[in-house]
C-alpha positions as CSV (number, residue, x, y, z in Angstrom):
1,X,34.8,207.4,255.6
2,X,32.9,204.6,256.3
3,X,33.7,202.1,258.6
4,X,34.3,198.1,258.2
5,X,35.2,197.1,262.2
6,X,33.8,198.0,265.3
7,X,37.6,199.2,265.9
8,X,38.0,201.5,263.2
9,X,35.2,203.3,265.3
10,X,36.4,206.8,266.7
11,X,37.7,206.2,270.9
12,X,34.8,208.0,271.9
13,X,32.4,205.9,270.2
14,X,33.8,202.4,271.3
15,X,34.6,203.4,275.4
16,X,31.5,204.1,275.8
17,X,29.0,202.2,274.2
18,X,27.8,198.4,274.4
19,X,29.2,196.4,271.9
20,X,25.5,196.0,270.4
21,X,25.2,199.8,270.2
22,X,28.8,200.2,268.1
23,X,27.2,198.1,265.8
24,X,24.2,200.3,265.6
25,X,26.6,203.2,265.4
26,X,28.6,201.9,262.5
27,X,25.6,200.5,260.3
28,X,24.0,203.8,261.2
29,X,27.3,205.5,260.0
30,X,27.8,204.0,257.0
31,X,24.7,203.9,255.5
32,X,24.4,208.0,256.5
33,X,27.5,207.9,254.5
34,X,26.4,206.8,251.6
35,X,22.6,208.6,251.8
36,X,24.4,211.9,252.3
37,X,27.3,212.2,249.8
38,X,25.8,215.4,248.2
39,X,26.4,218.7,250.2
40,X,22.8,219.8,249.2
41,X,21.4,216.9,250.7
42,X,22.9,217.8,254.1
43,X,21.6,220.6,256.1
44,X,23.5,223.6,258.1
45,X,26.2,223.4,255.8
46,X,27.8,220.4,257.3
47,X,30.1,217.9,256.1
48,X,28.9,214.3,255.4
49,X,31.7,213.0,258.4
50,X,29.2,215.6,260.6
51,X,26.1,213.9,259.1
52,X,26.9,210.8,259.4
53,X,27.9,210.8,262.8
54,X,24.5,212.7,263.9
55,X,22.5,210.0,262.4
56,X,24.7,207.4,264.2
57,X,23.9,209.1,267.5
58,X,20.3,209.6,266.6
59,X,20.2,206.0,265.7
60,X,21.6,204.7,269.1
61,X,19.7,206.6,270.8
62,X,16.4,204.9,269.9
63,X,17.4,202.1,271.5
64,X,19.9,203.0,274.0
65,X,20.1,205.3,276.6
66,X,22.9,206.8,279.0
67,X,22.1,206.5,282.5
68,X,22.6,208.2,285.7
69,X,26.4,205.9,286.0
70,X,26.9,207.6,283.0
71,X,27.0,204.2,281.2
72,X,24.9,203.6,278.1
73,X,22.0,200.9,279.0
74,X,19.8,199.1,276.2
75,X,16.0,201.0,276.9
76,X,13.5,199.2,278.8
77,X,11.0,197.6,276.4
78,X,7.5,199.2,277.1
79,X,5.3,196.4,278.7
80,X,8.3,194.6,279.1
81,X,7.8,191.6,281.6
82,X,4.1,191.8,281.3
């Protein structure tokens, strides 16, 4: 089910990631949610809860990244500083 707070999101979501990357993760969630309510719009045979929480990851992953402390970090802008 979708979610409306940053703490409805699941532990494992909210201990490790930035607060800006939930946010990612739950827009990301939500609107997977909606996208893939049909089964034959999903592939493998998941569920939509499955789906949706792929393309949350997916989506936090453009722009975050976990690093070597095992922390997320926010990716380094290419050219950044320049």
């Amino acid at each position: 089910m979708p979610y409306d707070t940053l703490k409805e999101l699941p532990e494992s979501v909210r201990n490790v990631l930035p607060k800006h990357a939930q946010e990612i993760y739950q827009s990301a969630f939500n609107s997977a949610w909606e996208q893939y309510d049909k089964p034959s719009e999903r592939r493998g045979g998941s569920s939509r809860e499955e789906t949706a929480h792929a393309v949350a990851w997916a989506a936090v992953k453009k722009t975050y990244e976990k690093g070597p402390d095992d922390k997320w970090h926010k990716k380094e802008e290419v050219g950044a500083g320049r």
